[in-house]
PQR file with spaces between the fields and no chain letter, atoms N, CA, C, O and H, PARSE charges and radii, in Angstrom:
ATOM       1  N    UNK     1       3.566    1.464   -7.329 -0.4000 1.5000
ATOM       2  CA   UNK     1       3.454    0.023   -7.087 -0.0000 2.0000
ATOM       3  C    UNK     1       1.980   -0.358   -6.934  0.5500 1.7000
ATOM       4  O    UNK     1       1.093    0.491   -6.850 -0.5500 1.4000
ATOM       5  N    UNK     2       1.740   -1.825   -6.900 -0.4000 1.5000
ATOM       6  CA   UNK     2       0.676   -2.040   -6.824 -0.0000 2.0000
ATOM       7  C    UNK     2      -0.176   -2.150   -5.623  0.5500 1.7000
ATOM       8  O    UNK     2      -1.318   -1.756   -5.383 -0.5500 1.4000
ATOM       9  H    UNK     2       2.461   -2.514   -6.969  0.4000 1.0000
ATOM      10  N    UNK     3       0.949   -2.977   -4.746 -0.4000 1.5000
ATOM      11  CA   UNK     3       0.218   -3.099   -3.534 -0.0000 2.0000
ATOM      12  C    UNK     3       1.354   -1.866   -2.584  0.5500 1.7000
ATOM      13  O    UNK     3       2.384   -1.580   -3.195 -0.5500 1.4000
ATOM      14  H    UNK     3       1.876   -3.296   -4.941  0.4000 1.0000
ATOM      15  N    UNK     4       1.226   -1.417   -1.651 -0.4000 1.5000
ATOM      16  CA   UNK     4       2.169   -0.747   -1.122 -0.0000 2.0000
ATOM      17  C    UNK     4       1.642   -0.773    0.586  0.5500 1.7000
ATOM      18  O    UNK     4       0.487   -1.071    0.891 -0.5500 1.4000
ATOM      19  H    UNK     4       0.389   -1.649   -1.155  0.4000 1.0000
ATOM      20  N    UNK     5       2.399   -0.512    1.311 -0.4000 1.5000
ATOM      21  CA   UNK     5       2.002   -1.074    3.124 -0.0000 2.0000
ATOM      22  C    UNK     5       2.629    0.383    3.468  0.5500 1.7000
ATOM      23  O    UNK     5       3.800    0.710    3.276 -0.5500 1.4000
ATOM      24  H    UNK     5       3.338   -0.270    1.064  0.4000 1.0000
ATOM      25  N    UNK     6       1.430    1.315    4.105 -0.4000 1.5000
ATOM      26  CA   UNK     6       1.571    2.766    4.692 -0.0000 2.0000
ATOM      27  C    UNK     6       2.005    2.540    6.116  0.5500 1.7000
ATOM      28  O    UNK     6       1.499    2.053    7.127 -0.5500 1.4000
ATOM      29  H    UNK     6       0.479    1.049    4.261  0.4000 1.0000
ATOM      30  N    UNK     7       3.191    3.114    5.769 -0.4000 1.5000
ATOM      31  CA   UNK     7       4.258    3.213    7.070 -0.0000 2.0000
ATOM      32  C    UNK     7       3.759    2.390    8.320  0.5500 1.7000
ATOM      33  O    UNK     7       3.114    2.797    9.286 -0.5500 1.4000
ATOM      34  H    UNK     7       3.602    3.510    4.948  0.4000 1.0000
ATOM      35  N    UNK     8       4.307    0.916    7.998 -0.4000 1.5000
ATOM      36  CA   UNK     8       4.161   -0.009    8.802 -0.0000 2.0000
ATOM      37  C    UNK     8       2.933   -0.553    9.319  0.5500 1.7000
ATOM      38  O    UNK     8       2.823   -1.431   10.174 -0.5500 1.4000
ATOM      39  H    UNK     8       4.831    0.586    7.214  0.4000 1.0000
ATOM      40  N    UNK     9       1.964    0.102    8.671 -0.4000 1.5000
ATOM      41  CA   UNK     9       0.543   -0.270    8.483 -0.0000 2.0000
ATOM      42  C    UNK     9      -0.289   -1.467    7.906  0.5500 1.7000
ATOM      43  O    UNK     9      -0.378   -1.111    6.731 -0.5500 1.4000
ATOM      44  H    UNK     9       2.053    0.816    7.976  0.4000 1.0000
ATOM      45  N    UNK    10      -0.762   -2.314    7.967 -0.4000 1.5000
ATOM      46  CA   UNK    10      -1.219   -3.372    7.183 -0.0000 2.0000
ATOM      47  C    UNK    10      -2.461   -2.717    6.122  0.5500 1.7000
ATOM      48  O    UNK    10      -3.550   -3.277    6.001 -0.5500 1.4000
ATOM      49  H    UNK    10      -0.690   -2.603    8.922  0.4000 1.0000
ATOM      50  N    UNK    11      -2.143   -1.612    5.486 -0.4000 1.5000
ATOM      51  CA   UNK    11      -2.725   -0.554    4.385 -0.0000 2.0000
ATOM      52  C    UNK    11      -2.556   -0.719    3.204  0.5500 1.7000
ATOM      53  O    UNK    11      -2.047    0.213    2.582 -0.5500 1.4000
ATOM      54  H    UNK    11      -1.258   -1.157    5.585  0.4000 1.0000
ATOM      55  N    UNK    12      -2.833   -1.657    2.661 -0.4000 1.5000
ATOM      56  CA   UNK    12      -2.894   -1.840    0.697 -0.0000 2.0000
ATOM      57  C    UNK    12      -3.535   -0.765    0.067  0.5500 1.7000
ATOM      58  O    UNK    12      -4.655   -0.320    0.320 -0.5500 1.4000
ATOM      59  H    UNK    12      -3.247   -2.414    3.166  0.4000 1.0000
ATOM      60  N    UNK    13      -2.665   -0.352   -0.847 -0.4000 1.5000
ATOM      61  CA   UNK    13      -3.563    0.719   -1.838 -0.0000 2.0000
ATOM      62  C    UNK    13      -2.912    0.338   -2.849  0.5500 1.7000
ATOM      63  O    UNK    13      -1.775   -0.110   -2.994 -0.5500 1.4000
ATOM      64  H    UNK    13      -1.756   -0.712   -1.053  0.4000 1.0000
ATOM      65  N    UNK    14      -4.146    0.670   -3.860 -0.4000 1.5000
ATOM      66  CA   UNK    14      -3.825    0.277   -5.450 -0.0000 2.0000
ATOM      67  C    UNK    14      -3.461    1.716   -5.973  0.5500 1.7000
ATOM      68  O    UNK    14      -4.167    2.661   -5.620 -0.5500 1.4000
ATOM      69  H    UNK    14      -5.070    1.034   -3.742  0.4000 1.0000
ATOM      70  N    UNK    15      -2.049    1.977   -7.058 -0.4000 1.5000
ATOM      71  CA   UNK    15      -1.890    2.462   -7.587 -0.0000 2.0000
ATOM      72  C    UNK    15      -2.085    1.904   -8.980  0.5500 1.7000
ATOM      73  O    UNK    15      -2.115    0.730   -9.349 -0.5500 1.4000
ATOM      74  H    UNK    15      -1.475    1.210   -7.345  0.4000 1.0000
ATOM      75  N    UNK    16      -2.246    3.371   -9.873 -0.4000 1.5000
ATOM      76  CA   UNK    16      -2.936    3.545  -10.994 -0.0000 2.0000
ATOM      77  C    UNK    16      -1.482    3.893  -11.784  0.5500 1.7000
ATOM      78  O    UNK    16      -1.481    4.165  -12.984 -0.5500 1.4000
ATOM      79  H    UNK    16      -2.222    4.325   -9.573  0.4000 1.0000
């Protein structure tokens, strides 16, 4: 996905 939220984290990461 593009944006994704690390275990209930306000953590965006870009997948490729």
């Amino acid at each position: 996905s593009y944006l994704k939220s690390n275990y209930g984290t306000m953590s965006l990461s870009q997948d490729s």
